[in-house]
N, C-alpha and C positions, 0 to 999 in steps of 0.2 A: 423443557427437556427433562426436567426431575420426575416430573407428572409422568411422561412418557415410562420412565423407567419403574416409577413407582407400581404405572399400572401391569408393565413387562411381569414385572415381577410378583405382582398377585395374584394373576391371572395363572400364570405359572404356578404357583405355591396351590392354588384352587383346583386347578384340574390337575394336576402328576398325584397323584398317589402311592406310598410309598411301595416299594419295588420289594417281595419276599421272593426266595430264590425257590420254585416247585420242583427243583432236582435236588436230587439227594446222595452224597456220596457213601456208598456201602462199602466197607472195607473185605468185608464176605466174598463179593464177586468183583471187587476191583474197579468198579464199574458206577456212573451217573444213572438212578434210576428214578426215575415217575409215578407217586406212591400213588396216583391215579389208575394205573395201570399193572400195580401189582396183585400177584394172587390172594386169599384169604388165606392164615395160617397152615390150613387143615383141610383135606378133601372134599370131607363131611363139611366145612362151614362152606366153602367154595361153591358146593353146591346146592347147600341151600339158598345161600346168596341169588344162583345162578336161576334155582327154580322159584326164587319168590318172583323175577324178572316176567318167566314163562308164565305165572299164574294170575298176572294182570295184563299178560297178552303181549309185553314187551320185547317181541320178538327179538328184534336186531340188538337188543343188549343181554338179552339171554344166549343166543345163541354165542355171540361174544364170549362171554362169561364161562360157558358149556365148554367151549374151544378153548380157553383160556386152563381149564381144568386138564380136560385131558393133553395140551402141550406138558403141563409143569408137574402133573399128579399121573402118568400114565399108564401106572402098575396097579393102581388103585378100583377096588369095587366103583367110587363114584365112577370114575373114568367110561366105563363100559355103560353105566347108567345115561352119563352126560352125552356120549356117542347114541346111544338110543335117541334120547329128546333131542338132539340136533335135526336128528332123521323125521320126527315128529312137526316140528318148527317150518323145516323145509316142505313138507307137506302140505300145512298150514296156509304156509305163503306161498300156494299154488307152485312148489316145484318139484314133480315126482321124479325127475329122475337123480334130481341130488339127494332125495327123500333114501330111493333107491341105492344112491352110493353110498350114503350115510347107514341105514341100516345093513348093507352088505360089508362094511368095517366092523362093525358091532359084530358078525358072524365071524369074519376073518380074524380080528385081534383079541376077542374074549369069547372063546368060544364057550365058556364057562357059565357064560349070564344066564340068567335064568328065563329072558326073554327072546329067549331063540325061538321057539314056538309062536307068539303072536309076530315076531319080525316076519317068520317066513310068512304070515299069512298076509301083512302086511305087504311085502315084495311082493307076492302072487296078485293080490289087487291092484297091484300099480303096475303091475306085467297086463293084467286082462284091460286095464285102462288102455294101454298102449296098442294093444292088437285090435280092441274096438276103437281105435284112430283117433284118441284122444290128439291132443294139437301141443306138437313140441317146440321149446322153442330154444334158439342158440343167440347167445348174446341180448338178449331181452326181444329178437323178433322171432314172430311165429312162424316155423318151417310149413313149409306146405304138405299134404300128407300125400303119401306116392299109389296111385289109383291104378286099377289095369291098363285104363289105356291110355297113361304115359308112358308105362313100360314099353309101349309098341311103337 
């Protein structure tokens, strides 16, 4: 019965590894937060951060990153910056119409940017994509496209 317990209890001691708590209480906001999940000091670092992600191609953590900027920073030149490459990202990853809604925010909320010019020209190619019957799609399937003569 000792054996029994001795091994209880080793086996135990060998696989539990001690327990460190990854919330953290900030007395700033009151609040348990996820230093995982927190922004970088500063705009500028934020988005470098976010664009070292985009230039190994790390879409889905860039774009994270980009979104994560413009919630917490969104008065900020990156902001309008990070709204651009979002709109880039999504294109990337074969989706023009979010491509689209993303670069028409970047129009809407910073009309100041300096990238209003290639955005429009960007939206116009993803508008002539669409009228040459590109293939849309809702929910990850692909809609059918509407021919004359289904209309009839």
């Amino acid at each position: 019965m000792k054996r029994i317990i001795l091994v209880a209890v080793l086996v135990l001691g060998i696989f539990t590894a001690p327990a460190y708590p990854y919330w953290i209480w900030t007395p700033k906001t009151g609040k348990w937060v996820n230093p995982k999940y927190l922004p970088k000091p500063t705009p500028k670092e934020q988005f470098a951060f976010a664009k070292d992600f985009y230039d190994v191609k790390k879409y889905k953590e860039a774009l994270r990153e980009f979104k994560k900027l413009i919630t917490v920073f969104p008065k900020s030149f990156e902001a309008s910056e990070s709204q651009y490459y979002s709109g880039l990202i999504e294109e990337e990853r074969g989706n023009p119409y979010e491509a689209f809604l993303a670069y028409q925010k970047v129009i809407d909320k910073y009309p100041f940017s300096e990238r209003i010019q290639e955005i429009n020209e960007r939206e116009y190619k993803i508008a002539e994509e669409f009228m040459a019957g590109a293939k849309r799609k809702a929910l990850g399937v692909v809609l059918p496209v509407e021919t004359p003569a289904m209309k009839s």
